[in-house]
ROSE-4610 file (N, C-alpha, C; in Angstrom, 1 decimal, always signed):
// ROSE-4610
residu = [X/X/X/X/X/X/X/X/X/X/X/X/X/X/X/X/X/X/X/X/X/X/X/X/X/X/X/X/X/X/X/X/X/X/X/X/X/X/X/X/X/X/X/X/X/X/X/X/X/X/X/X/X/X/X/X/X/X/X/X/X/X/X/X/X/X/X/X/X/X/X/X/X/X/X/X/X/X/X/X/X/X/X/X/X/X/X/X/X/X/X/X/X/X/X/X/X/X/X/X/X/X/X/X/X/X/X/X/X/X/X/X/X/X/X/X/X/X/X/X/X/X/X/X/X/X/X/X/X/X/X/X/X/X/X/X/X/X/X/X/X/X/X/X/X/X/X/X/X/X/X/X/X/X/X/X/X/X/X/X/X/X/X/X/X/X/X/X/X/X/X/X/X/X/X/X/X/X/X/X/X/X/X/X/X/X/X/X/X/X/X/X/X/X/X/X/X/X/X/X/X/X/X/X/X/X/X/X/X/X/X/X/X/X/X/X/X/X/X/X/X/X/X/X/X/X/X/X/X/X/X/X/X/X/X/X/X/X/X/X/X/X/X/X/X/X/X/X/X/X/X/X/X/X/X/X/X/X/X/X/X/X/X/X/X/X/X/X/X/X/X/X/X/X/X/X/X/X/X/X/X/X/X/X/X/X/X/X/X/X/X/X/X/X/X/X/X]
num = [1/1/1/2/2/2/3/3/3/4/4/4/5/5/5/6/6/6/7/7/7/8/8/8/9/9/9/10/10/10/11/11/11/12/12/12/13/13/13/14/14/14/15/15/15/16/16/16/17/17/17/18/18/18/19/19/19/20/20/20/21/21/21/22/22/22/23/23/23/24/24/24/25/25/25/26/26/26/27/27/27/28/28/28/29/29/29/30/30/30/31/31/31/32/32/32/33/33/33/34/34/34/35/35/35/36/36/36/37/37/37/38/38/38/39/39/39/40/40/40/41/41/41/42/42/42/43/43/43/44/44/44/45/45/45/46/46/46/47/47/47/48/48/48/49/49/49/50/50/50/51/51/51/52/52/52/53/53/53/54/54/54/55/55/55/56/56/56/57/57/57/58/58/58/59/59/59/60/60/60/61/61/61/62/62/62/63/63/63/64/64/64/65/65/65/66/66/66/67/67/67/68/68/68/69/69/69/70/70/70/71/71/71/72/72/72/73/73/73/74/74/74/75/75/75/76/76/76/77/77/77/78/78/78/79/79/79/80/80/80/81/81/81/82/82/82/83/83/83/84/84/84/85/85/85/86/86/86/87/87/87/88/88/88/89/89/89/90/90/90/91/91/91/92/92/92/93/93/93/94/94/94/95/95/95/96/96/96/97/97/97/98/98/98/99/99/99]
x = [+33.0/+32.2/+31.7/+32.0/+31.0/+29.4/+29.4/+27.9/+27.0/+28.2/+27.4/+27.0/+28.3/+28.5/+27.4/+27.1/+26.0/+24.8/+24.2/+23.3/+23.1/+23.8/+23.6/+23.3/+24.0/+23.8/+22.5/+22.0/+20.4/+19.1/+19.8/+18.9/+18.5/+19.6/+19.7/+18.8/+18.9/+17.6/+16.3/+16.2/+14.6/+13.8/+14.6/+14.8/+14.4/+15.7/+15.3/+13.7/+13.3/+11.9/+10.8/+10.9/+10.2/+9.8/+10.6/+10.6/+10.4/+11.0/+10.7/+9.3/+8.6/+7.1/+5.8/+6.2/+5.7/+5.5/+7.0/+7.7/+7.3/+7.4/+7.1/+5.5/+4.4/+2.9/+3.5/+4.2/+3.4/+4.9/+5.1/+6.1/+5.3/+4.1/+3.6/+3.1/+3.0/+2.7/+1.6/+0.7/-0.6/-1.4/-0.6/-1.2/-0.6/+0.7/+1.5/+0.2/+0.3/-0.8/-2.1/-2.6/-3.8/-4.0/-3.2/-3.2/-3.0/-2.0/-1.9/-3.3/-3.9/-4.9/-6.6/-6.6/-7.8/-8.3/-7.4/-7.7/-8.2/-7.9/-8.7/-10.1/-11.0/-12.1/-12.6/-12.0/-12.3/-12.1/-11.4/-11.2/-9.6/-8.6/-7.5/-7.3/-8.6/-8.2/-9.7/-9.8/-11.1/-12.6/-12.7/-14.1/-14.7/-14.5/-15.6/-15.3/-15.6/-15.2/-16.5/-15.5/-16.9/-17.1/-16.6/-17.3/-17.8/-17.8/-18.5/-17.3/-17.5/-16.8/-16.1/-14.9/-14.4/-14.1/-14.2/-14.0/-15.1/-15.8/-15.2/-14.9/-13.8/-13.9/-14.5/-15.2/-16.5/-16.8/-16.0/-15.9/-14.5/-15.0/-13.6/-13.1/-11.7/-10.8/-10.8/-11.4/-12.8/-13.4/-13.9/-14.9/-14.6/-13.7/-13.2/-12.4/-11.2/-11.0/-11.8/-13.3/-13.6/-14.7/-14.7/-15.2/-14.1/-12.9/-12.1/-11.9/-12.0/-11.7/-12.9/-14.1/-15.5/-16.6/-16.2/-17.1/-18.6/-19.2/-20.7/-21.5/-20.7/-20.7/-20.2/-20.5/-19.5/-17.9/-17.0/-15.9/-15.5/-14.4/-13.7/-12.9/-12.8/-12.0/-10.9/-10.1/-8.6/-8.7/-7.5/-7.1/-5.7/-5.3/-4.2/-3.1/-3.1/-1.8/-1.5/-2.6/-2.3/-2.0/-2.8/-2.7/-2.4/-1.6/-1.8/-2.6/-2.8/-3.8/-2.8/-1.6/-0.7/-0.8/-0.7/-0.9/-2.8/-3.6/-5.2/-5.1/-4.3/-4.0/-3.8/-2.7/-2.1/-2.5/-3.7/-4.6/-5.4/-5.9/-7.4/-6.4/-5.1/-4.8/-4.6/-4.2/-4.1/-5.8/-6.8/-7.9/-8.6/-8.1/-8.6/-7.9/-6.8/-6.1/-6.6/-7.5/-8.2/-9.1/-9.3/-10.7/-11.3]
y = [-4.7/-5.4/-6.7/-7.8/-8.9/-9.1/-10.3/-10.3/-10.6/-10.8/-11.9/-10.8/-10.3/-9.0/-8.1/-8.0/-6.6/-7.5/-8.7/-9.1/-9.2/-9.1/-9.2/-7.9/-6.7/-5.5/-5.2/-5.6/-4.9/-6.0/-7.6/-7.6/-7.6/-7.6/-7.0/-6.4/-4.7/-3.4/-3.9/-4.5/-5.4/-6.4/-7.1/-8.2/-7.2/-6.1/-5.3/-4.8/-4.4/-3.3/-4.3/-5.5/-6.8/-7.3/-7.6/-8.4/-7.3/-5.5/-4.7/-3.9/-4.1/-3.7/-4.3/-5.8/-5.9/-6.4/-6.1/-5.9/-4.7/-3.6/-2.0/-2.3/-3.1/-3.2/-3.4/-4.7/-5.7/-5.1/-4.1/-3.2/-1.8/-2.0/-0.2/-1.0/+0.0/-0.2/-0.4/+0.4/+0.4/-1.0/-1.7/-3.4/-4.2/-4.2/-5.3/-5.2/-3.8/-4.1/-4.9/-4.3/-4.9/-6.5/-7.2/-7.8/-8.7/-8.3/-9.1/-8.5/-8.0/-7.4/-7.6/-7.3/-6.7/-8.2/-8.7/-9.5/-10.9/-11.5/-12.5/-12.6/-11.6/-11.1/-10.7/-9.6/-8.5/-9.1/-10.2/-10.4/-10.0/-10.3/-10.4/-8.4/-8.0/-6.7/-6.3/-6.2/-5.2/-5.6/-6.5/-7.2/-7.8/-7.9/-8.9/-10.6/-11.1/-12.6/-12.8/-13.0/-13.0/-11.9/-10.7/-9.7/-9.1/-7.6/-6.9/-6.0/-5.9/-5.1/-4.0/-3.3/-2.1/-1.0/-2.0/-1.4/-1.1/-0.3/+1.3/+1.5/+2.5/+2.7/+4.3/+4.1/+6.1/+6.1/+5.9/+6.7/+7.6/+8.6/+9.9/+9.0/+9.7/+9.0/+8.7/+9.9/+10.0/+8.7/+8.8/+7.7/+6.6/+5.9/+4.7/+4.6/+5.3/+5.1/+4.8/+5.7/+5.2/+3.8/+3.5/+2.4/+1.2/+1.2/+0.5/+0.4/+1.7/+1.5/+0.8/+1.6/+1.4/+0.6/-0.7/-1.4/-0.8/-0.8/-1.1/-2.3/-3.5/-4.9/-5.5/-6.7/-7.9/-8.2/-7.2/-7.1/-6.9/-7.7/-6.5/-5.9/-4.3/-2.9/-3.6/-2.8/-2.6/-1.3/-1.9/-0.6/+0.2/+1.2/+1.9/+1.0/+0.4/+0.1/-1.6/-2.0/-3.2/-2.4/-1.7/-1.0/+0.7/+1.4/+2.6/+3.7/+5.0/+5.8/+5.9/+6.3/+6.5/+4.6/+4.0/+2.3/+2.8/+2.8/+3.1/+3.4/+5.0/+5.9/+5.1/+4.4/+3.7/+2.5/+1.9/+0.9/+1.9/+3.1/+3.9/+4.0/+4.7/+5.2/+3.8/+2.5/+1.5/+1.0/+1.3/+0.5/+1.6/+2.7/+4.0/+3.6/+3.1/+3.1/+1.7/+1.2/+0.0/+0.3/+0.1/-0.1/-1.4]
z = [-44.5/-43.6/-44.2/-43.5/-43.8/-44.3/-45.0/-45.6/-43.6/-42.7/-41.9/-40.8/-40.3/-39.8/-40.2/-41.2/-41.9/-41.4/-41.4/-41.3/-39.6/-38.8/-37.9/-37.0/-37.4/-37.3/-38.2/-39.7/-39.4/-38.7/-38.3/-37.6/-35.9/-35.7/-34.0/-33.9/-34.5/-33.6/-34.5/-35.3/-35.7/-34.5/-34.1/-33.1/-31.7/-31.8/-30.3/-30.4/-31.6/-31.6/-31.5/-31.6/-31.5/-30.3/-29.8/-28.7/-27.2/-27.6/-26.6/-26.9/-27.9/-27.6/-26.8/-26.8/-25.6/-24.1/-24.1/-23.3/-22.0/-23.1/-22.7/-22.1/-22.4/-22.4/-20.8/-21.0/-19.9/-18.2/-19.2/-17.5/-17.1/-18.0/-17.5/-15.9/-14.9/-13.7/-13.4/-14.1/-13.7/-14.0/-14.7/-15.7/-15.1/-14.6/-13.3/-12.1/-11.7/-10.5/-10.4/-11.9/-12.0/-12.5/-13.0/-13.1/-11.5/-10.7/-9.4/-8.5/-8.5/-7.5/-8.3/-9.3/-10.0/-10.7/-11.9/-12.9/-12.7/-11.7/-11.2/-11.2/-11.1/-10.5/-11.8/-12.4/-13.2/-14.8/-15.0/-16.2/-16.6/-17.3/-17.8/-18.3/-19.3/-19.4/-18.7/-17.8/-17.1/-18.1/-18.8/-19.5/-19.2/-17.6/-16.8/-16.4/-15.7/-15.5/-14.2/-12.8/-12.2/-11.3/-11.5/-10.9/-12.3/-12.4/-13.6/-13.9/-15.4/-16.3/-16.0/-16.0/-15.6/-17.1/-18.4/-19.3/-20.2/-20.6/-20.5/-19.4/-19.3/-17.4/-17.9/-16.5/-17.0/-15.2/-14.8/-13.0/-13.1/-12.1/-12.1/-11.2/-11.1/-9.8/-8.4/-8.4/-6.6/-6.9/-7.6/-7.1/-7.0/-8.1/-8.7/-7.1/-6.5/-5.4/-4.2/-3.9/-2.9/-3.2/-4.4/-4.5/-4.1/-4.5/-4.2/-2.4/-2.1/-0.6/+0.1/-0.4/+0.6/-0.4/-0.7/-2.0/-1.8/-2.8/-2.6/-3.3/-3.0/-3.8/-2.6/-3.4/-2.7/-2.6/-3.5/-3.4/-2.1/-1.5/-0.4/-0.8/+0.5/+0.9/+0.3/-0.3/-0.2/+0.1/+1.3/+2.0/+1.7/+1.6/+1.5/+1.7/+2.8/+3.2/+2.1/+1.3/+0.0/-1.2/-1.3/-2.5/-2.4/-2.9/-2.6/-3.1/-2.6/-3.9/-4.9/-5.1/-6.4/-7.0/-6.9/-7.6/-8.0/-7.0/-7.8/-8.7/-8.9/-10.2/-11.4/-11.3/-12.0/-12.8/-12.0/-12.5/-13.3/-12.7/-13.3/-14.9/-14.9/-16.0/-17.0/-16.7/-17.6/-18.0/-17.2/-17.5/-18.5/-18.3/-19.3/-20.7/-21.0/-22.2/-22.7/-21.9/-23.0/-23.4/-24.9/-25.8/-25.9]
């Protein structure tokens, strides 16, 4: 095998493990959504901007949903038919995996 050949083969899957880790971040679903729906508002990772902080997130799923549906703020309702409850989930479980 080539000196060039060999070099290209061990740096390919280096290159692949590089470029697909954060890759893998910014395809979880729950962080697409939030980012199109939530982040404006909420801050880039749920830390506040000009509404208030989501992270820590410390509401159960009940709730965090019917806050989303039925605000008790200035936010408006999103309703089912913009967002769905499996997409809610999806934001609750990415806003949970930030520290």
């Amino acid at each position: 095998m080539s000196k060039g050949l060999l070099a290209i083969c061990v740096a390919l899957p280096i290159a692949a493990a590089i470029w697909t880790v954060p890759g893998a971040a910014a395809d979880e679903p729950g962080q697409r959504i939030y980012a199109e729906r939530c982040s404006r508002c909420h801050g880039a990772e749920g830390r506040g901007g000009n509404a208030p902080r989501l992270v820590p997130f410390e509401w159960s799923d009940t709730r965090a949903l019917d806050l989303i549906r039925r605000p008790e703020c200035d936010m408006p309702p999103i309703p089912a038919s913009e967002v769905s409850d499996a997409e809610v989930a999806q934001i609750i479980t990415y806003l949970r995996s930030l520290k």
